[in-house]
C-alpha positions in Angstrom: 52.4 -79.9 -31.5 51.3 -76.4 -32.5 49.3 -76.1 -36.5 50.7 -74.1 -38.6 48.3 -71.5 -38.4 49.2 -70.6 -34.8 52.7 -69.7 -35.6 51.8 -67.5 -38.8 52.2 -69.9 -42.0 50.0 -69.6 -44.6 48.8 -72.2 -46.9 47.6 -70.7 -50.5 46.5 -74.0 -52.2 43.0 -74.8 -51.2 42.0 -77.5 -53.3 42.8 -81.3 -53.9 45.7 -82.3 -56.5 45.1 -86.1 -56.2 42.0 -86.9 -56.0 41.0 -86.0 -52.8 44.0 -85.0 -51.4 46.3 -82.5 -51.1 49.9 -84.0 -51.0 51.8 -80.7 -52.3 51.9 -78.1 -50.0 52.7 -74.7 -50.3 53.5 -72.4 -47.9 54.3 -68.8 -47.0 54.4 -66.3 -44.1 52.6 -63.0 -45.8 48.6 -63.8 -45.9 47.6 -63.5 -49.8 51.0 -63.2 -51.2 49.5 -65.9 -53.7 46.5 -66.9 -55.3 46.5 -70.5 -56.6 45.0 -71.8 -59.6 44.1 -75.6 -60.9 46.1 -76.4 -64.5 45.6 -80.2 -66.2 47.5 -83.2 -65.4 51.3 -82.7 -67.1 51.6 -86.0 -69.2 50.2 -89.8 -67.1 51.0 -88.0 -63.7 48.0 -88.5 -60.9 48.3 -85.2 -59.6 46.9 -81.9 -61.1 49.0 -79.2 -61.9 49.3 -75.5 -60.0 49.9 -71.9 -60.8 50.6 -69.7 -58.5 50.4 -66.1 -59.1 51.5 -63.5 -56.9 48.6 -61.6 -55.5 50.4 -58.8 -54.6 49.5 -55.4 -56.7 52.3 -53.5 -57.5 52.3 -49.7 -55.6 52.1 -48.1 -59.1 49.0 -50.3 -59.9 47.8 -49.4 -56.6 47.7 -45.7 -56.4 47.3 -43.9 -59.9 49.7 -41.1 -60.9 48.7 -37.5 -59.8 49.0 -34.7 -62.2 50.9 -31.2 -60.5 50.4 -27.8 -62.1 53.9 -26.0 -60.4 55.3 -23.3 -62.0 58.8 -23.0 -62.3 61.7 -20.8 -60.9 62.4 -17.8 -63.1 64.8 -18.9 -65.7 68.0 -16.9 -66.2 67.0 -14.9 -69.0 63.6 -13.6 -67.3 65.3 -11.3 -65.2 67.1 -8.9 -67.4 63.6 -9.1 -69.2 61.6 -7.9 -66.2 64.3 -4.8 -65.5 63.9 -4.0 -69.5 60.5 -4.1 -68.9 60.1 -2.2 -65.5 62.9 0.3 -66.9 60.8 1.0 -69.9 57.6 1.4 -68.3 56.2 5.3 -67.8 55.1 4.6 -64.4 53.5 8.3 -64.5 50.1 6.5 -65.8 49.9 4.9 -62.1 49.9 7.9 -60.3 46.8 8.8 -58.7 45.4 10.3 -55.1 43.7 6.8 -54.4 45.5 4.6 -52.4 43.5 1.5 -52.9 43.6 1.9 -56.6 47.1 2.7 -57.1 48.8 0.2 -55.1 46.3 -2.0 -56.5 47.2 -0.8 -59.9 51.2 -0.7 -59.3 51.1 -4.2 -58.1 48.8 -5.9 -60.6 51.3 -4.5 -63.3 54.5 -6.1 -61.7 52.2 -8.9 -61.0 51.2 -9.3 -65.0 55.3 -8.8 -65.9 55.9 -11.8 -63.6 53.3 -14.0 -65.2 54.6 -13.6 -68.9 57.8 -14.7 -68.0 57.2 -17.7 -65.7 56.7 -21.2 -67.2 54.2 -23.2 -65.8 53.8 -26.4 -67.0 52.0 -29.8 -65.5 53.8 -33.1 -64.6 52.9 -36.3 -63.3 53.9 -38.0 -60.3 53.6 -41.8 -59.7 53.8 -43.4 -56.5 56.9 -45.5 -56.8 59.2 -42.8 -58.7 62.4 -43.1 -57.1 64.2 -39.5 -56.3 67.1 -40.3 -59.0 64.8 -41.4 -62.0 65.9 -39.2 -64.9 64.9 -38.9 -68.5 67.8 -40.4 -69.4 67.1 -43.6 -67.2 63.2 -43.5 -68.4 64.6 -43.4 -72.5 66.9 -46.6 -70.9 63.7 -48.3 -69.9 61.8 -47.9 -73.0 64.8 -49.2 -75.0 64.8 -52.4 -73.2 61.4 -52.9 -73.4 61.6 -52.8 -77.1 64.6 -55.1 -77.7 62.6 -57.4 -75.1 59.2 -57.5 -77.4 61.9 -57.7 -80.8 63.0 -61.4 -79.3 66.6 -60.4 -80.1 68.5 -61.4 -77.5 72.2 -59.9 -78.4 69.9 -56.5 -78.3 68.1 -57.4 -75.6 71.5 -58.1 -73.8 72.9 -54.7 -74.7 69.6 -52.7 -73.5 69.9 -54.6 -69.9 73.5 -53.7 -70.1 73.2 -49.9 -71.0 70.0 -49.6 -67.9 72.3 -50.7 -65.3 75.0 -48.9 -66.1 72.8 -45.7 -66.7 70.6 -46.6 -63.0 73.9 -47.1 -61.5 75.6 -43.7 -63.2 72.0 -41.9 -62.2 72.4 -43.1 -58.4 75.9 -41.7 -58.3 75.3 -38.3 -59.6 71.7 -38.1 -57.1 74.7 -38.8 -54.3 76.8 -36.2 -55.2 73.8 -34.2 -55.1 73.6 -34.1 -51.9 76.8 -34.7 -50.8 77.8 -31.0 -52.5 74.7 -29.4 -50.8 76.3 -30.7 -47.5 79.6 -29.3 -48.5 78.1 -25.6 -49.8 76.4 -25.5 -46.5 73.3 -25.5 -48.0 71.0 -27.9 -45.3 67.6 -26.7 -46.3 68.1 -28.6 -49.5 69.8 -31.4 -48.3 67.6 -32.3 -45.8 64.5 -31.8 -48.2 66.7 -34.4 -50.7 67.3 -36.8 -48.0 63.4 -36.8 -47.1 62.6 -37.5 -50.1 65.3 -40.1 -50.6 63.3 -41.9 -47.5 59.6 -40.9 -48.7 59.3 -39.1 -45.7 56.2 -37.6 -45.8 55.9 -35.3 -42.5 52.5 -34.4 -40.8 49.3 -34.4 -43.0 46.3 -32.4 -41.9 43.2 -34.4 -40.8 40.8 -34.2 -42.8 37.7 -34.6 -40.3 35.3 -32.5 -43.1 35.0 -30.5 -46.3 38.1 -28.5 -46.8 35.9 -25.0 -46.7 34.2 -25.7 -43.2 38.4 -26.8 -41.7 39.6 -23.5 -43.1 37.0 -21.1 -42.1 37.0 -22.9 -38.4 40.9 -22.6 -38.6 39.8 -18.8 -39.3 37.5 -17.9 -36.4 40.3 -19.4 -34.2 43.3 -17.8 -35.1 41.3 -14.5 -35.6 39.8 -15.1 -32.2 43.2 -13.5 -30.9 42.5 -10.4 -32.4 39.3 -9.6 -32.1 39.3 -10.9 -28.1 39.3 -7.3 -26.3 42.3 -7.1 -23.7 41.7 -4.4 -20.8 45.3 -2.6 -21.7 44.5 -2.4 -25.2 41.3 -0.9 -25.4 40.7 2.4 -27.1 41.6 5.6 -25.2 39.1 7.8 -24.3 38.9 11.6 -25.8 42.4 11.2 -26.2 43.4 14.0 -29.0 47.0 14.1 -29.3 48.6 15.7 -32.4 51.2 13.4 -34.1 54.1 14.5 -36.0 54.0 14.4 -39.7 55.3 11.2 -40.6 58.8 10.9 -42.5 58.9 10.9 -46.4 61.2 8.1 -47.4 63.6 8.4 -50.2 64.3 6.3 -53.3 67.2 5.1 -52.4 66.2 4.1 -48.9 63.7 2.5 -50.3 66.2 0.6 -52.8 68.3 -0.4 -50.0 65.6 -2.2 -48.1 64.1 -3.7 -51.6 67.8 -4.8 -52.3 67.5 -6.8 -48.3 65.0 -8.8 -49.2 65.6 -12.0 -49.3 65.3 -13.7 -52.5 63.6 -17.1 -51.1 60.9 -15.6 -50.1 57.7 -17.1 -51.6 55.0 -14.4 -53.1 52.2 -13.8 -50.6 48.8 -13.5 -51.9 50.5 -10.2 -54.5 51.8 -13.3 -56.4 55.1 -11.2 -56.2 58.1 -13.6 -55.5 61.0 -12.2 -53.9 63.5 -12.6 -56.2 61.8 -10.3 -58.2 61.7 -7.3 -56.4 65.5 -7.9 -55.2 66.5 -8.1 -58.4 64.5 -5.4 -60.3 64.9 -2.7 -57.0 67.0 -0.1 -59.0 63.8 -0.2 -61.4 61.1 0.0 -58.8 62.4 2.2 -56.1 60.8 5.0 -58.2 57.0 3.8 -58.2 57.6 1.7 -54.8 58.7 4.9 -53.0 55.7 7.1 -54.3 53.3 4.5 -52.9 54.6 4.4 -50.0 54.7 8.0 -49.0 51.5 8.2 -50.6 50.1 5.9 -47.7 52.0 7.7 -45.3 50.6 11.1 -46.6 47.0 9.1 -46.0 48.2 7.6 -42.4 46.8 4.0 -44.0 47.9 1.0 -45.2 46.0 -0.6 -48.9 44.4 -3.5 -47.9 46.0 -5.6 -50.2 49.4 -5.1 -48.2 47.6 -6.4 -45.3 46.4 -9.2 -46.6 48.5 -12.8 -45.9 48.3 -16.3 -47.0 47.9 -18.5 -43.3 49.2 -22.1 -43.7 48.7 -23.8 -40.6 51.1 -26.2 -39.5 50.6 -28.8 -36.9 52.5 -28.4 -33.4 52.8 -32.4 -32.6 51.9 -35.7 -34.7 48.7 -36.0 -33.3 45.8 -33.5 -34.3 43.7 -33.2 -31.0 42.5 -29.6 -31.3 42.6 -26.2 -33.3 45.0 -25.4 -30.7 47.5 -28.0 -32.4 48.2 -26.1 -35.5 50.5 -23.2 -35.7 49.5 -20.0 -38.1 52.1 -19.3 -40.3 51.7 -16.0 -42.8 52.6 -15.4 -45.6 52.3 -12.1 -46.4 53.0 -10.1 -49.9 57.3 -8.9 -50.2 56.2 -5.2 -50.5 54.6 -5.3 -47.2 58.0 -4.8 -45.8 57.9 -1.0 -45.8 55.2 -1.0 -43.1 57.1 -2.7 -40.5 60.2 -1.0 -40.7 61.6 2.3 -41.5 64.8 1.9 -44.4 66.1 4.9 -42.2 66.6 3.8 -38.6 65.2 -0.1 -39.3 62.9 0.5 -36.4 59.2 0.3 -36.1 57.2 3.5 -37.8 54.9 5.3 -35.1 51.4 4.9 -35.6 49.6 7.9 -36.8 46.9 9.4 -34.1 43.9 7.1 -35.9 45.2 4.0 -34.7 42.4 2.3 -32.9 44.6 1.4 -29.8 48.1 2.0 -28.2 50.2 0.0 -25.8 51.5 0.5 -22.4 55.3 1.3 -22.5 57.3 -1.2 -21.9 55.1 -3.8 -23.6 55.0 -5.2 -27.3 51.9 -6.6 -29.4 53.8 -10.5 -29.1 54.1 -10.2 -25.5 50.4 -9.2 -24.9 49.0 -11.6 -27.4 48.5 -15.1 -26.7 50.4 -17.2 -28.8 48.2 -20.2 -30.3 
């Protein structure tokens, strides 16, 4: 015959009830699911007593709740306040010959609007919160908590009652949640509830050292690709070619293509969130389409319009390599204008002080090498 231990049963009590004996026997299949504790004899009886306490420590005991600073999506009313606020600004006190100060200047106004108008606020998140927990269901919980520490038990009754009926009403309405998204063809968001219905938690970045020394080696590598001289895209020599004068764009181009944009678009490292500048374009095609021309009149781009937030994102499950992560950027909304004419939607030509031109035929994704 094969012991117990062989086949996976566990035995919490470890000391003698009678004497020196053990004749109760308690067993279990999880290692440590209890921890067992010596009480008195109960009345003449020969054999000691046991408590057994389950050993297990509860997830929200386990990990302690983490404390989010997220700011919120712009509420209803903060739009018409941004366009009364863009509307009545005299944007005439931007207007300079500096580029870099200007754009700089433009933007950290819109950027300051945004800011006064968006709520940011700080919640906390504990480990076992289940994706349909409500306020409602949480003012249910502390109700029968406090009828259970009264001792009344006709209120204690009614507080049991009223939780399941409000967990069971809160479960219903998290279900229709998603069941509308997957009506309103809307699967970004119901795939997001489902994961979180499932506490999916997707690829996490290794963490093999300080956060600072990942992200600048993450840097040198993805930069690598640009700085890497290619043979067809080094810099021709005495090469003097006049190029046209670039295209002045009008306002209302340039409100058509700020009307495009879409309004899920995060804010890059402007802090300028999409929304807002599809929203308030009729108010800042004026300013928007001096800058721009103003670059073009300059035949450069501000710096802080080439600037771009890099999240990297891992390729498989397993983290081997750099090579394993995939750059994403996200780069600021009014960055747009420097890809893309509103005219012809096509790329702008470069003026004659670009640093280095392409064969024909040939495109900057197909010559670089893709991480």
């Amino acid at each position: 015959m094969c012991s117990i231990a062989s086949i996976g049963i566990k035995a919490p009590v470890k000391f003698a009830t009678r004497g020196k004996n053990t004749p109760d026997r308690v067993y279990t299949n999880i290692k440590h699911a209890y921890r067992a504790t010596p009480l008195p004899h109960l009345g003449q009886s020969d054999q000691l007593s046991m408590f057994l306490v389950p050993a297990h420590t509860p997830l929200r005991k386990q990990t302690k709740p983490t404390t989010h600073t997220i700011t919120t999506t712009l509420p209803a009313e903060a739009l018409p306040q941004l366009q009364d606020c863009f509307a009545c600004t005299d944007w005439r006190v931007f207007e300079q010959q500096d580029l870099e100060a200007h754009t700089e200047t433009v933007l950290s106004y819109i950027r300051t609007c945004v800011e006064n108008v968006t709520v940011t606020k700080q919640i906390r998140i504990f480990p076992n919160r289940k994706p349909w927990m409500t306020s409602e269901v949480q003012t249910l919980i502390r109700a029968r908590n406090v009828a259970f520490k009264s001792g009344n038990s006709n209120l204690y009754r009614t507080a049991r009652t009223s939780l399941r009926k409000g967990i069971h009403q809160a479960k219903r309405v998290y279900r229709r949640k998603i069941e509308d998204l997957f009506h309103n063809n809307s699967p970004r968001k119901m795939w997001k509830e489902i994961q979180t219905l499932s506490n999916y938690r997707g690829h996490t970045l290794s963490n093999t050292g300080s956060s600072r020394t990942q992200a600048e080696e993450l840097n040198n590598f993805f930069a690598h690709f640009e700085t890497t001289a290619h043979p067809l895209l080094q810099p021709p020599h005495n090469v003097s070619t006049p190029s046209p004068p670039s295209p002045m764009l009008q306002e209302h181009e340039v409100r058509r293509t700020l009307r495009a944009v879409n309004p899920r678009k995060a804010a890059g490292p402007d802090g300028i969130p999409g929304i807002v500048v599809r929203e308030c374009a009729s108010e800042l095609a004026g300013i928007l389409t001096k800058s721009f021309n103003l670059s073009r009149s300059h035949a450069s781009v501000p710096s802080c319009l080439k600037s771009a937030t890099v999240v990297p994102i891992p390729k498989t499950s397993s983290i081997d390599s750099l090579n394993d992560y995939r750059p994403v950027a996200l780069t600021p909304v009014n960055s747009v204008w420097s890809h893309s004419s509103p005219t012809t939607s096509k790329p702008v030509s470069l003026p004659a002080s670009t640093p280095f031109s392409l064969p024909a035929g040939e495109t900057d994704q197909q010559r670089m090498p893709s991480p």
